[in-house]
MARGU-850144 format. One record per residue: y, z negated, x negated of N, C-alpha, C in turn; residue number from 1. Coordinates in nm, 2 decimals, padded with zeros to 4 digits, always signed. Example, Ala and Ser with C-alpha at 12.3 -4.5 7.8 and 13.67 -1.06 7.14 Angstrom:
BEGIN
-00.57 -00.78 -01.32 -00.45 -00.78 -01.23 -00.33 -00.78 -01.32 1
-00.22 -00.71 -01.28 -00.11 -00.71 -01.37 +00.00 -00.79 -01.29 2
# end
This chain:
BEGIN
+14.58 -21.98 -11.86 +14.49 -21.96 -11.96 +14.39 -21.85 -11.91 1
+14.38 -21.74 -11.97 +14.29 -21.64 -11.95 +14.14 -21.68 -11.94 2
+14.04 -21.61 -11.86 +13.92 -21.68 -11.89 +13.85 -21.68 -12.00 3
+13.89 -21.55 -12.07 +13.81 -21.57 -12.21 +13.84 -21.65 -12.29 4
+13.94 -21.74 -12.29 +14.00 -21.87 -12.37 +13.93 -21.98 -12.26 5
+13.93 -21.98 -12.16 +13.84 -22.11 -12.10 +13.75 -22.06 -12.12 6
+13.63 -21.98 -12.16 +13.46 -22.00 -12.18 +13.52 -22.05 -12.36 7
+13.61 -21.96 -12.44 +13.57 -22.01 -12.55 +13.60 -22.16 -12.61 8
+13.73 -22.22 -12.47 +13.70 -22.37 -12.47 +13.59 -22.44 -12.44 9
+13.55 -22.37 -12.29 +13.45 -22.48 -12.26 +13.32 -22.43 -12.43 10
+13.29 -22.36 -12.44 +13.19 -22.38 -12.59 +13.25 -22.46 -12.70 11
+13.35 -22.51 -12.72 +13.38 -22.58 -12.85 +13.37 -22.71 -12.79 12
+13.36 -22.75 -12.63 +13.37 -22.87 -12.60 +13.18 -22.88 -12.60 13
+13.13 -22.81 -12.54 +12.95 -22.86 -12.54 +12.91 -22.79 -12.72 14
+13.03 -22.77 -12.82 +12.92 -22.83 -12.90 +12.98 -22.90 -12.98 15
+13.06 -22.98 -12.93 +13.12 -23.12 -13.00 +13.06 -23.26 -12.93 16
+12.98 -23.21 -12.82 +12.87 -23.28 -12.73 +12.76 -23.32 -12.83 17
+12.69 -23.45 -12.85 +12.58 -23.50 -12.90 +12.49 -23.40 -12.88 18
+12.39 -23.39 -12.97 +12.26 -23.31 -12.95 +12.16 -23.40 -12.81 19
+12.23 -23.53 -12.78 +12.10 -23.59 -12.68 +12.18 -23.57 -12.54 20
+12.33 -23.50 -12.52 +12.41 -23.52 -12.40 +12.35 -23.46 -12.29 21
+12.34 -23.53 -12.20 +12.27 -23.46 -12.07 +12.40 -23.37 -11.97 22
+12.31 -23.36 -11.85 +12.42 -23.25 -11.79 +12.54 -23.34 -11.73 23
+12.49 -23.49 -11.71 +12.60 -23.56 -11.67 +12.75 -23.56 -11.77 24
+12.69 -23.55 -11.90 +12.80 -23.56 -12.00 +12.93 -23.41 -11.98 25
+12.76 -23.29 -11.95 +12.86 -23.19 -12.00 +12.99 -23.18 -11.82 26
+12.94 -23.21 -11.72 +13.01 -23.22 -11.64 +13.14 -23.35 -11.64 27
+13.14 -23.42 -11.69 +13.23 -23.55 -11.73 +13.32 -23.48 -11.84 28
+13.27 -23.46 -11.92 +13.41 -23.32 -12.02 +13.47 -23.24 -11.94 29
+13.36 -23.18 -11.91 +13.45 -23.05 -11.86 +13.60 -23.11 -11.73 30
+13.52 -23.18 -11.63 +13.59 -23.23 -11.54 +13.70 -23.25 -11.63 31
+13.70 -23.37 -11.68 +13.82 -23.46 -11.80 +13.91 -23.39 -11.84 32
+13.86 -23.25 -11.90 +13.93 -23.14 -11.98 +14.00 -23.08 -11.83 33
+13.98 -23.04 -11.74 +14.04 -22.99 -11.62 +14.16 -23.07 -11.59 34
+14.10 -23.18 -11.55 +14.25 -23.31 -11.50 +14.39 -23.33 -11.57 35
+14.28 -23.34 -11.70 +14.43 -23.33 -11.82 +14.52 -23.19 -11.86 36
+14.42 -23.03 -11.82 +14.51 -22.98 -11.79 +14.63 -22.94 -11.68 37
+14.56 -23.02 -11.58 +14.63 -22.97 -11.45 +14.73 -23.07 -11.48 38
+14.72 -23.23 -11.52 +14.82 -23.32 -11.52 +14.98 -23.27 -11.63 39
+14.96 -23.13 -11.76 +15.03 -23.11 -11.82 +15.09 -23.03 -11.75 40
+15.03 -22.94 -11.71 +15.08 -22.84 -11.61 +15.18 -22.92 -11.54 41
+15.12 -23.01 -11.43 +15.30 -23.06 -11.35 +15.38 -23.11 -11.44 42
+15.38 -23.21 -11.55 +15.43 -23.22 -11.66 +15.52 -23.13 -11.63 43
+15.45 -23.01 -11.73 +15.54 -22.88 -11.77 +15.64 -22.82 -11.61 44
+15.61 -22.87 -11.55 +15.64 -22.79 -11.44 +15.77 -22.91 -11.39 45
+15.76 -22.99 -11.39 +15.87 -23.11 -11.36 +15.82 -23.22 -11.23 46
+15.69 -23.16 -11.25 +15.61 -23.22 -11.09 +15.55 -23.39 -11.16 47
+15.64 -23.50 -11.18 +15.61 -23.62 -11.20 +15.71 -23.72 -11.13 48
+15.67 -23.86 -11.18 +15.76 -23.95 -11.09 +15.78 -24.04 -11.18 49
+15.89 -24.10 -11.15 +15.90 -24.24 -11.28 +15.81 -24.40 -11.27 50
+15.76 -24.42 -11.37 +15.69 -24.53 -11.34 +15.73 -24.64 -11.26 51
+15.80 -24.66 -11.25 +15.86 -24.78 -11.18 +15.81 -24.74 -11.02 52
+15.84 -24.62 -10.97 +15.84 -24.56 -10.80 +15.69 -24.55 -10.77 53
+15.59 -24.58 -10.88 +15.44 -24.52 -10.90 +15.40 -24.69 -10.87 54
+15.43 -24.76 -10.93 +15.45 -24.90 -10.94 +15.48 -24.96 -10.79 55
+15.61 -24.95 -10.72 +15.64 -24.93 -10.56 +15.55 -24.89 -10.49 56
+15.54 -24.76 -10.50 +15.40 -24.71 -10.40 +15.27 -24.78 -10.40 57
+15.27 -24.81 -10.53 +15.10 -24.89 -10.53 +15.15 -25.05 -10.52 58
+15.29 -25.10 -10.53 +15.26 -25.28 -10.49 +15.22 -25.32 -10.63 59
+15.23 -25.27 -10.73 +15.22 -25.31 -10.87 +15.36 -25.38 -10.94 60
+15.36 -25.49 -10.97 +15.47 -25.59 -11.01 +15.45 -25.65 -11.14 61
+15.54 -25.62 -11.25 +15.49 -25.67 -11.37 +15.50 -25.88 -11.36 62
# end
């Protein structure tokens, strides 16, 4: 993403932000908006694991 598309994202995200959002908020977006891109990106990239092996590693048993 070029930067002039991330400033003109991050401005559609602080003004879909409440008029009372403090700086905690706008850092909690923005963060959120980062993770979820980087998580498509491996997505896109083929960088994932199958649930079940995610499940193994953590000792998670339905």
């Amino acid at each position: 993403m070029s930067s002039a598309n991330v400033k003109q994202q991050a401005h559609k995200l602080v003004d879909q932000l409440p008029d009372d959002a403090t700086w905690d908020d706008v850092v909690y977006e923005m963060v959120t908006r980062c993770e979820i891109e980087k998580g498509l990106a491996d997505s896109d990239a083929g960088r994932t694991m199958p649930v079940e092996d995610v499940e193994k590693e953590f000792g998670i048993s339905e």
